[in-house]
C-alpha positions as a Markdown table, in Angstrom:
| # | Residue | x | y | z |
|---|---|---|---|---|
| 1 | Unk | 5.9 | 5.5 | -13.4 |
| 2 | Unk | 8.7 | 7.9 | -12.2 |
| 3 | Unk | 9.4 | 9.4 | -8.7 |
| 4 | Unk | 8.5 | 12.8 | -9.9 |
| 5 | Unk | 4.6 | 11.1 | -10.8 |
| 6 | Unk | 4.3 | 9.5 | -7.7 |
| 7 | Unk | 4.9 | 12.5 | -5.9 |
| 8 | Unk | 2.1 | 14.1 | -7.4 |
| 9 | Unk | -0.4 | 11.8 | -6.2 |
| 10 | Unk | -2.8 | 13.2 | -3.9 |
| 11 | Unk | -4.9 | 10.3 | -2.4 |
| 12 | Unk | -3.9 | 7.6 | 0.0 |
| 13 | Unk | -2.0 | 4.5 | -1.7 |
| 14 | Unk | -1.2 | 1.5 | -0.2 |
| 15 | Unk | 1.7 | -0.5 | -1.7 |
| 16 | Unk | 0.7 | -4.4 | -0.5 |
| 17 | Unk | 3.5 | -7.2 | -2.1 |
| 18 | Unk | 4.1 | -10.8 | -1.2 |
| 19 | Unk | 7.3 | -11.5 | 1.0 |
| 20 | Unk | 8.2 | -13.7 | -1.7 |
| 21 | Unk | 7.4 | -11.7 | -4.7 |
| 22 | Unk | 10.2 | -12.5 | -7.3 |
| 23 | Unk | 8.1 | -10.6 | -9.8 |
| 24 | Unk | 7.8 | -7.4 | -7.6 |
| 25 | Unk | 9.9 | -7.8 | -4.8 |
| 26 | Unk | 9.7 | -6.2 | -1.7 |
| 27 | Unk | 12.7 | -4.7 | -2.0 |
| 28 | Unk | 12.5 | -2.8 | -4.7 |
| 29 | Unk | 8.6 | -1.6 | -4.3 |
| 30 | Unk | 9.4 | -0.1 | -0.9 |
| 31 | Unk | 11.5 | 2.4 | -2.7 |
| 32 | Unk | 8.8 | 4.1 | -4.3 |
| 33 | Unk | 6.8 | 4.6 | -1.0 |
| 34 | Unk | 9.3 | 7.9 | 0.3 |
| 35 | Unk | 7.9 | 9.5 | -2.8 |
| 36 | Unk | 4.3 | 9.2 | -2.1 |
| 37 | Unk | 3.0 | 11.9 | -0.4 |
| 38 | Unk | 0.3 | 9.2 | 1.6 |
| 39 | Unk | 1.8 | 6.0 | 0.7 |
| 40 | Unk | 1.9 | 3.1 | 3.0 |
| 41 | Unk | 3.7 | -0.3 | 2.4 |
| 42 | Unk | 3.3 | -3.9 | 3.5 |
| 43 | Unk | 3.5 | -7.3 | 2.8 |
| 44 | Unk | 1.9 | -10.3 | 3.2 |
| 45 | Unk | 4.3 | -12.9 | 4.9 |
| 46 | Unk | 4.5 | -16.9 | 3.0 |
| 47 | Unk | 3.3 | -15.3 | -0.2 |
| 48 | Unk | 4.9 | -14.5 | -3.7 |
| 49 | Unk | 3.4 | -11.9 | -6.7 |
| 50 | Unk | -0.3 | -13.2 | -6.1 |
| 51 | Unk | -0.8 | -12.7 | -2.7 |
| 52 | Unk | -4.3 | -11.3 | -2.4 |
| 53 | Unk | -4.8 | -15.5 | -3.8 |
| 54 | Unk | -2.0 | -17.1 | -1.9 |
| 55 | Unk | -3.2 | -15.3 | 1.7 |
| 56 | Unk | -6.6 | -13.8 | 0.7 |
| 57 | Unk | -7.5 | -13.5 | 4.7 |
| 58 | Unk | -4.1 | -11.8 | 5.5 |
| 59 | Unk | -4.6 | -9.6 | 1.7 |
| 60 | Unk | -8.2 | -8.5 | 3.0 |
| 61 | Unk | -7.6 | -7.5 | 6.6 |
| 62 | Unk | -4.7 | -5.4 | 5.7 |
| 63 | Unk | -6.9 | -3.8 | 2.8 |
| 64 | Unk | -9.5 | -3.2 | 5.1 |
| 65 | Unk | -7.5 | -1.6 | 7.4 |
| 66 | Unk | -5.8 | 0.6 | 5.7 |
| 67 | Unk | -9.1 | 1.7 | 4.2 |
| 68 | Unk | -10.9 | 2.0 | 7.4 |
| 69 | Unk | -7.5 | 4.1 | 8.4 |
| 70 | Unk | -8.4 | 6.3 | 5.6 |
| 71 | Unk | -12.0 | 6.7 | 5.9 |
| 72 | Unk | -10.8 | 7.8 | 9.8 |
| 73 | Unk | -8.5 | 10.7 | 8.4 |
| 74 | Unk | -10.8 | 12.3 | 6.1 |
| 75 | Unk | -13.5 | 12.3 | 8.9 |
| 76 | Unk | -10.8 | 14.2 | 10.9 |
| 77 | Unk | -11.9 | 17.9 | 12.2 |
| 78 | Unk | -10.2 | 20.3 | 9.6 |
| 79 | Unk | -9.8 | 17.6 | 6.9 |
| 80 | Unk | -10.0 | 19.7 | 3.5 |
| 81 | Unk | -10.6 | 16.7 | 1.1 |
């Protein structure tokens, strides 16, 4: 995936790594977020590159409220999508 791709995305992404990813660090994930035109990133503190397993409670809640944050914006008045 290139920065030129990611910029073409038109939907809401969310970019959710482990603190302690060694796989996919944090680091170097959060540098794709700038491109995204609706990109979001977080992590998921005392976890590595399967964090959804490591911290499912912390993995859902931020899941769900990104998504709930999403739902909100394309209920918005004047909201095109």
């Amino acid at each position: 995936m290139t920065f030129a791709r990611l910029a073409r995305l038109r939907m809401p992404v969310l970019i959710l790594v482990g603190e302690a990813d060694i796989l996919s660090p944090p680091a170097m994930m959060r540098l794709a977020v700038p491109h995204i035109p609706q990109g979001q990133f977080m992590t998921v503190p005392e976890a590595g590159h399967a964090a959804f397993w490591e911290q499912p409670e912390v993995w859902n809640r931020l899941v769900l409220a990104f998504l709930t944050q999403c739902e909100i914006a394309a209920a918005a008045p004047g909201n095109m999508s």
